[in-house]
DOKE-185270 format. One record per residue (C-alpha): residue number from 1; residue in three letters; z, x, y. Coordinates in steps of 0.25 Angstrom, whole numbers, plus 2048, in hexadecimal, padded with zeros to 3 digits. Each point is the difference from the previous one (the first is absolute). Layout:
N
+-----+-----+-----+-----+-----+
!   n ! res !   z !   x !   y !
+-----+-----+-----+-----+-----+
! NUM ! ala !   Z !   X !   Y !
...
+-----+-----+-----+-----+-----+
***
This chain:
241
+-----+-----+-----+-----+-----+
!   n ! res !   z !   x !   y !
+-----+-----+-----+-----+-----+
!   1 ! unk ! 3CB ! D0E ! 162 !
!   2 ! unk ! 809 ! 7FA ! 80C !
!   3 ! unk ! 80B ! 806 ! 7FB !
!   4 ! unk ! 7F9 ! 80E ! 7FE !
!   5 ! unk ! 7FB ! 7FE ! 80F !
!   6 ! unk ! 80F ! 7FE ! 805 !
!   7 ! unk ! 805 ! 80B ! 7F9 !
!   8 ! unk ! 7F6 ! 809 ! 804 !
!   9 ! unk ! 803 ! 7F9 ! 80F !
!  10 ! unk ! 80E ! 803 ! 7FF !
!  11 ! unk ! 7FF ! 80E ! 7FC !
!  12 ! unk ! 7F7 ! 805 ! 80B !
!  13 ! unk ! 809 ! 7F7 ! 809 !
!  14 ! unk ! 80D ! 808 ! 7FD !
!  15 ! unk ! 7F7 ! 80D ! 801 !
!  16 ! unk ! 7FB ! 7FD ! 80D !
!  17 ! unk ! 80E ! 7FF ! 804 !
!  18 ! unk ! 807 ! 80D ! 7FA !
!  19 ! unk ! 7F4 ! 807 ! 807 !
!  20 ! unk ! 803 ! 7F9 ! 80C !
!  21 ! unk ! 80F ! 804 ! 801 !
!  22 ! unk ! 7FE ! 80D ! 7FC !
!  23 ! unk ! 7F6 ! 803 ! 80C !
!  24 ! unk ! 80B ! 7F9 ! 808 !
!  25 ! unk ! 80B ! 80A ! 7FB !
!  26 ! unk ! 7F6 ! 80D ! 804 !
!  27 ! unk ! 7FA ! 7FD ! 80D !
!  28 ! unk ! 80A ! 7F7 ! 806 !
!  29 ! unk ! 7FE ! 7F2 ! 808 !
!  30 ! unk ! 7FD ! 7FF ! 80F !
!  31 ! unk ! 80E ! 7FB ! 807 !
!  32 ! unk ! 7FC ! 801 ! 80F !
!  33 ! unk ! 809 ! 809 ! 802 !
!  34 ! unk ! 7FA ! 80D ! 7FA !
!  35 ! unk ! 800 ! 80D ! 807 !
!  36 ! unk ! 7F5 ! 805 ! 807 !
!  37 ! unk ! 7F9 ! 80D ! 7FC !
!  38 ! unk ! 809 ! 80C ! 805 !
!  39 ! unk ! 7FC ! 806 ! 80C !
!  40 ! unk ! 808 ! 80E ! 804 !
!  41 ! unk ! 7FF ! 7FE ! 80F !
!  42 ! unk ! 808 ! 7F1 ! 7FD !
!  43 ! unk ! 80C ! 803 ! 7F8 !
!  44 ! unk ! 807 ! 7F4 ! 7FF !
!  45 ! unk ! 7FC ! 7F9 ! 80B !
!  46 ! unk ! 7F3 ! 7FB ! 808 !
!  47 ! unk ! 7F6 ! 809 ! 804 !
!  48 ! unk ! 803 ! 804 ! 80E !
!  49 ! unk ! 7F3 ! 804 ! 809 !
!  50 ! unk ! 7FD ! 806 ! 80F !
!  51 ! unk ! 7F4 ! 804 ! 808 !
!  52 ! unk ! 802 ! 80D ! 7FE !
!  53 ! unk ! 801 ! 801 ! 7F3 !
!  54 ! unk ! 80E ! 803 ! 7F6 !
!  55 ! unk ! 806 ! 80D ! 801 !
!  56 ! unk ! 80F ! 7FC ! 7F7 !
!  57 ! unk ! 801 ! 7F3 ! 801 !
!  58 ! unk ! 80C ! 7F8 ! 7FF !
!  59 ! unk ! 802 ! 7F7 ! 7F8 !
!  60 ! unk ! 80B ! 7F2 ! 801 !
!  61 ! unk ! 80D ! 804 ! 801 !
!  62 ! unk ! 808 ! 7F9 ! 7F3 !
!  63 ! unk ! 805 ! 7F8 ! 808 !
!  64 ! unk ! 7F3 ! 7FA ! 807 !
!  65 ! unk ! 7FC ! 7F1 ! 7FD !
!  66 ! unk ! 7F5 ! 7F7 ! 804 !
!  67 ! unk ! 80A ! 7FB ! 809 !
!  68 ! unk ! 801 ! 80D ! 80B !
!  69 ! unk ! 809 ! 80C ! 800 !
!  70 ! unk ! 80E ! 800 ! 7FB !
!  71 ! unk ! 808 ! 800 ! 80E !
!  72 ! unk ! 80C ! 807 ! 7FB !
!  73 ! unk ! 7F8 ! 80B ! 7F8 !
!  74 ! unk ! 802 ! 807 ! 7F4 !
!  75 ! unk ! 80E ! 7FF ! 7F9 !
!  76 ! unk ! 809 ! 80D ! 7FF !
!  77 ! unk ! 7FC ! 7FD ! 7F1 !
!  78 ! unk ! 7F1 ! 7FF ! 802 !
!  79 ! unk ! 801 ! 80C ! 808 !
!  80 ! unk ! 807 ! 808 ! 7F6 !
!  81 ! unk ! 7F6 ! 7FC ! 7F5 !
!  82 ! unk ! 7F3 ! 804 ! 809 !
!  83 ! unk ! 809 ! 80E ! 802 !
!  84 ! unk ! 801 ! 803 ! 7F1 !
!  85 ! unk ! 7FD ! 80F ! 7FE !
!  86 ! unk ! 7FA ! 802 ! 80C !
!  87 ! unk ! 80D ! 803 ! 806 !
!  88 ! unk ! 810 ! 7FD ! 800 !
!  89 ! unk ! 803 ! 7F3 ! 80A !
!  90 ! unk ! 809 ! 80C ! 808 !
!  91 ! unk ! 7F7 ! 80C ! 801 !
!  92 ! unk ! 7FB ! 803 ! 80C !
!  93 ! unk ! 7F2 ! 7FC ! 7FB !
!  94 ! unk ! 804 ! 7F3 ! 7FA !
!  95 ! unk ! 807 ! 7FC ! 80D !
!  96 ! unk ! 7F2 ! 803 ! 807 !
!  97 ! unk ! 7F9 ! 7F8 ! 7F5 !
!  98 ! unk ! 80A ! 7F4 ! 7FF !
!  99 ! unk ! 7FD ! 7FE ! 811 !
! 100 ! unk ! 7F1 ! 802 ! 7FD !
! 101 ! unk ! 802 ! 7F3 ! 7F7 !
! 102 ! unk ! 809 ! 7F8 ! 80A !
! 103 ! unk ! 7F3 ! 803 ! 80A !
! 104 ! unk ! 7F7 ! 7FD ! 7F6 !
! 105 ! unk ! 805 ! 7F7 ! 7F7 !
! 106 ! unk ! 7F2 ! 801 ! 7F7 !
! 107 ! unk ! 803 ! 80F ! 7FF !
! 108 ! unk ! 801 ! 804 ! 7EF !
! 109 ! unk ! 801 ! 80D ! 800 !
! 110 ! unk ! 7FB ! 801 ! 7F1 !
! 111 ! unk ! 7F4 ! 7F7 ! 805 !
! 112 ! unk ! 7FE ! 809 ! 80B !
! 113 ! unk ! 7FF ! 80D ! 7F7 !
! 114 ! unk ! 7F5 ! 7FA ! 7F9 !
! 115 ! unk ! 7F9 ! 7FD ! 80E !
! 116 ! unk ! 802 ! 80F ! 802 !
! 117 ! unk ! 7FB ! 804 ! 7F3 !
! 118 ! unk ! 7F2 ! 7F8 ! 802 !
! 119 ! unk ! 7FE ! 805 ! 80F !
! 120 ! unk ! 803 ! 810 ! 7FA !
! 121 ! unk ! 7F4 ! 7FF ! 7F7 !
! 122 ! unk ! 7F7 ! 7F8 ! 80A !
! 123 ! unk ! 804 ! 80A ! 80B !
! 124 ! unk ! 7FD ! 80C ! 7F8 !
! 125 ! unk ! 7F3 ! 7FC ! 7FB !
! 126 ! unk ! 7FC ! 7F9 ! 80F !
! 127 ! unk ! 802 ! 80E ! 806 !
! 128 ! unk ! 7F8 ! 807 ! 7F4 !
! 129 ! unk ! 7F5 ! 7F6 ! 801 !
! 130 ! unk ! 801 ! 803 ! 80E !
! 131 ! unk ! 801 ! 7F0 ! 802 !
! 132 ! unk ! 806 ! 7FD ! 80F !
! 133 ! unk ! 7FF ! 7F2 ! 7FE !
! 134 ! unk ! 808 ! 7FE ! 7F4 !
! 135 ! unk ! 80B ! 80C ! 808 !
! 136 ! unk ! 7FF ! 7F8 ! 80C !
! 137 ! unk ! 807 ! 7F4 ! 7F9 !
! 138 ! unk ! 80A ! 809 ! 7F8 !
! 139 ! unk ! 803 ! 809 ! 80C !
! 140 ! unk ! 808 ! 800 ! 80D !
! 141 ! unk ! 7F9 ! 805 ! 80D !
! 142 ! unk ! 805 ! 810 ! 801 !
! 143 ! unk ! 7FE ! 801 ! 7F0 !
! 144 ! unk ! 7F3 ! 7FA ! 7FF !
! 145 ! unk ! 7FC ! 80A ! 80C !
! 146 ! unk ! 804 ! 80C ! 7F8 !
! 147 ! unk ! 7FA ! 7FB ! 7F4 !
! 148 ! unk ! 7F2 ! 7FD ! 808 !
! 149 ! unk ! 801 ! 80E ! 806 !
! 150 ! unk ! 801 ! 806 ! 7F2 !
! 151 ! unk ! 7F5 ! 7F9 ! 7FA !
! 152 ! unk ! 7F7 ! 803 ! 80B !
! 153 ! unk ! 802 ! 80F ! 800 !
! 154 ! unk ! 7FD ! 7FE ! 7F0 !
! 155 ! unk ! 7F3 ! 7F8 ! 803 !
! 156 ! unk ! 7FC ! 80B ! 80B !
! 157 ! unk ! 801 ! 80C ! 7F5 !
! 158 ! unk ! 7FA ! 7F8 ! 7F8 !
! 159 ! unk ! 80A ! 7FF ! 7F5 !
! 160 ! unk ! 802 ! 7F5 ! 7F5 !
! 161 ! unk ! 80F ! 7FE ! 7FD !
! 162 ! unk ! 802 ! 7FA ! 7F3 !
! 163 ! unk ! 80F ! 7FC ! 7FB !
! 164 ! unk ! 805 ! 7F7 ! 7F2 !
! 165 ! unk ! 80E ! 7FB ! 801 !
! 166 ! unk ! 804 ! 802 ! 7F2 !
! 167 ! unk ! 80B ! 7F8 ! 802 !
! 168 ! unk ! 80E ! 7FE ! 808 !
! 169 ! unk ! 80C ! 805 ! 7F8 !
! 170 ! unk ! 80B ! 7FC ! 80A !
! 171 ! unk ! 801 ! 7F8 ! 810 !
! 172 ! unk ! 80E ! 7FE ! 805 !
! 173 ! unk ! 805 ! 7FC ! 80E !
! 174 ! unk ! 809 ! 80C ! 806 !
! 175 ! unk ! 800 ! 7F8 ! 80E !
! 176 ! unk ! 800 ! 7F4 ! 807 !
! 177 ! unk ! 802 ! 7FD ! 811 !
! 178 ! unk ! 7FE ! 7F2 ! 808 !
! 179 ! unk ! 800 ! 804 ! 80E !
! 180 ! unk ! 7FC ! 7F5 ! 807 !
! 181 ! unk ! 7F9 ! 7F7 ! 7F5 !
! 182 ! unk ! 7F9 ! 80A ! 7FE !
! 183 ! unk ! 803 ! 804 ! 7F0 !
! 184 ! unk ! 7FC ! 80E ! 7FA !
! 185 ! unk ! 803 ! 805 ! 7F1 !
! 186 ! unk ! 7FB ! 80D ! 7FA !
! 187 ! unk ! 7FB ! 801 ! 7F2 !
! 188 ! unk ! 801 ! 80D ! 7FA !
! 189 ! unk ! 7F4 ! 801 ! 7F5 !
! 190 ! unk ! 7FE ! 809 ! 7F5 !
! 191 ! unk ! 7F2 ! 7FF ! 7FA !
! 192 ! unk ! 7F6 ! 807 ! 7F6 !
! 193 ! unk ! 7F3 ! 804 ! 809 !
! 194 ! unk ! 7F4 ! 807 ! 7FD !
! 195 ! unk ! 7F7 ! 804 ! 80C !
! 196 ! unk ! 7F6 ! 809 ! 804 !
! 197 ! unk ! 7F8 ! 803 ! 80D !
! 198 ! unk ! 7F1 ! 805 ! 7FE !
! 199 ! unk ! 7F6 ! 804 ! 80A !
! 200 ! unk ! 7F3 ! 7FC ! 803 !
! 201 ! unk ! 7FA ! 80A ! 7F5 !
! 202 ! unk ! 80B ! 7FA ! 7F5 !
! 203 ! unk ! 809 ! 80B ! 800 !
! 204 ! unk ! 80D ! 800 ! 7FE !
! 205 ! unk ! 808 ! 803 ! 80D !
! 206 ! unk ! 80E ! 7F8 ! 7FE !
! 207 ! unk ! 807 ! 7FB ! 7F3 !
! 208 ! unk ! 7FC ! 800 ! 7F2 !
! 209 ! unk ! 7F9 ! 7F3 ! 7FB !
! 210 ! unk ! 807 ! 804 ! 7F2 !
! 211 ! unk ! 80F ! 803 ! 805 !
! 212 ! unk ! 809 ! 7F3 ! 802 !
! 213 ! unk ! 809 ! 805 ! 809 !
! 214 ! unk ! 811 ! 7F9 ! 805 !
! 215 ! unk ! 7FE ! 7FD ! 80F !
! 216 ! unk ! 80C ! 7FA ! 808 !
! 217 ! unk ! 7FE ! 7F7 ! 80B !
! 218 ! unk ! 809 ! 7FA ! 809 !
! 219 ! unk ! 7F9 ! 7F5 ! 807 !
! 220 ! unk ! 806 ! 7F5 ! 80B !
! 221 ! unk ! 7FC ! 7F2 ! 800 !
! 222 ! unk ! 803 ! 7F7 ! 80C !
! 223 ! unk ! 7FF ! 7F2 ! 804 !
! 224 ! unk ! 805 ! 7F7 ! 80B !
! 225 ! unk ! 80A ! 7F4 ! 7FA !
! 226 ! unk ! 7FE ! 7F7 ! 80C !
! 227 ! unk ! 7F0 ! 800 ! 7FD !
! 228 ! unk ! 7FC ! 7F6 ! 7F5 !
! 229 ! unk ! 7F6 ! 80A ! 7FC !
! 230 ! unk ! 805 ! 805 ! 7F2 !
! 231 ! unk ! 7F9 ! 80D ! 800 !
! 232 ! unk ! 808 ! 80E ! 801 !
! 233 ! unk ! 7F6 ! 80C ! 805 !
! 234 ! unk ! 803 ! 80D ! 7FC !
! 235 ! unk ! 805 ! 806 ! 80C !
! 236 ! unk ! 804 ! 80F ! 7FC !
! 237 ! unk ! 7FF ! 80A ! 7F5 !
! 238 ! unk ! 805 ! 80E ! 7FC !
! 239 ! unk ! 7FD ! 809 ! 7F5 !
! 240 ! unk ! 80C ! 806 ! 7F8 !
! 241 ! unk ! 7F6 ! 808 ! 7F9 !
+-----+-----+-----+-----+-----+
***
């Protein structure tokens, strides 16, 4: 019987131990030195916050540490890499990009694109929404004007506008300028949009809330290197269709 009882001991033993490693092997153990959970507005570095809301942050630059900033900046080689396809190290573009990231040594311009991307699609459903609040943070000061006059004319008519961004096919920089710490770069998008304006009886007086339709946008973003405030504003914009 003793025996039988250890044999029965040391079976359920070793099965407890297979079971336990194979749990190990699929979910993994806790190091301390895990990931947190992705956050867009925080690629790859800590989570940069302001009074006044994030427009496009920035995040560390590559070569950041606890420690402080990097005194002698980004390397020609760093520079090179955070160029990539944006543009050539000698075109006239990539030398106005290459002194934006001597300025700001936090400056990605791939990071910086998928800032633009995320104030695109809040933008154009803030303005549809008719939300001032949310524009107010995403906007500079002659923009945010224009765009408050529109919407106020819409609301005196008594019209609803109503837009879905089907998705952004491309956004490229064309231009970059620092004049006087002040840094601009203009994004060209290319997005699918569906919009439609109704009136105060429903009907139809703008667009066709079955049509996806290209529209091309050419919008400025601008921010001053000297602030510690991370946030670009949207600062101009044009229409190329």
């Amino acid at each position: 019987m003793s025996e039988a009882f250890d044999i029965y001991t040391l079976l359920f033993l070793v099965l407890a131990v297979v079971i336990f490693i194979r749990l190990r092997s699929v979910l993994g153990r806790r190091t301390g030195n895990e990931r947190p959970p992705y956050d867009p507005y925080s690629s790859r570095e800590a989570k940069q916050t302001s009074s006044d809301g994030t427009v496009v942050a920035l995040p560390r630059g590559r070569n950041a540490d606890t420690s402080g900033a990097d005194e002698a900046g980004p390397s020609a080689e760093d520079i090179q890499e955070r160029l990539g396809r944006f543009a050539k190290a000698d075109s006239p573009l990539g030398k106005s990009l290459t002194a934006l990231i001597k300025a700001d040594p936090d400056f990605d311009p791939a990071q910086f694109i998928d800032g633009a991307k995320m104030a695109y699609e809040m933008i154009v459903a803030a303005f549809a929404e008719g939300d001032e609040k949310t524009l107010n943070q995403l906007l500079g000061e002659d923009v945010l004007d224009g765009f408050s006059r529109a919407i106020a004319e819409r609301e005196g008519r008594g019209e609803t506008h109503h837009s879905t961004l089907v998705g952004i096919d491309k956004a490229d920089i064309i231009e970059a300028e620092l004049k006087n710490k002040q840094a601009y770069v203009t994004v060209k998008f290319v997005s699918e949009l569906i919009s439609v304006t109704r009136d105060a009886a429903g009907e139809i007086v703008d667009g066709d809330p079955k049509k996806v339709r290209e529209v091309t946008d050419i919008w400025t973003f601008a921010r001053d290197t000297a602030s510690r405030n991370p946030n670009w504003k949207l600062v101009a914009t044009e229409a190329a269709n």
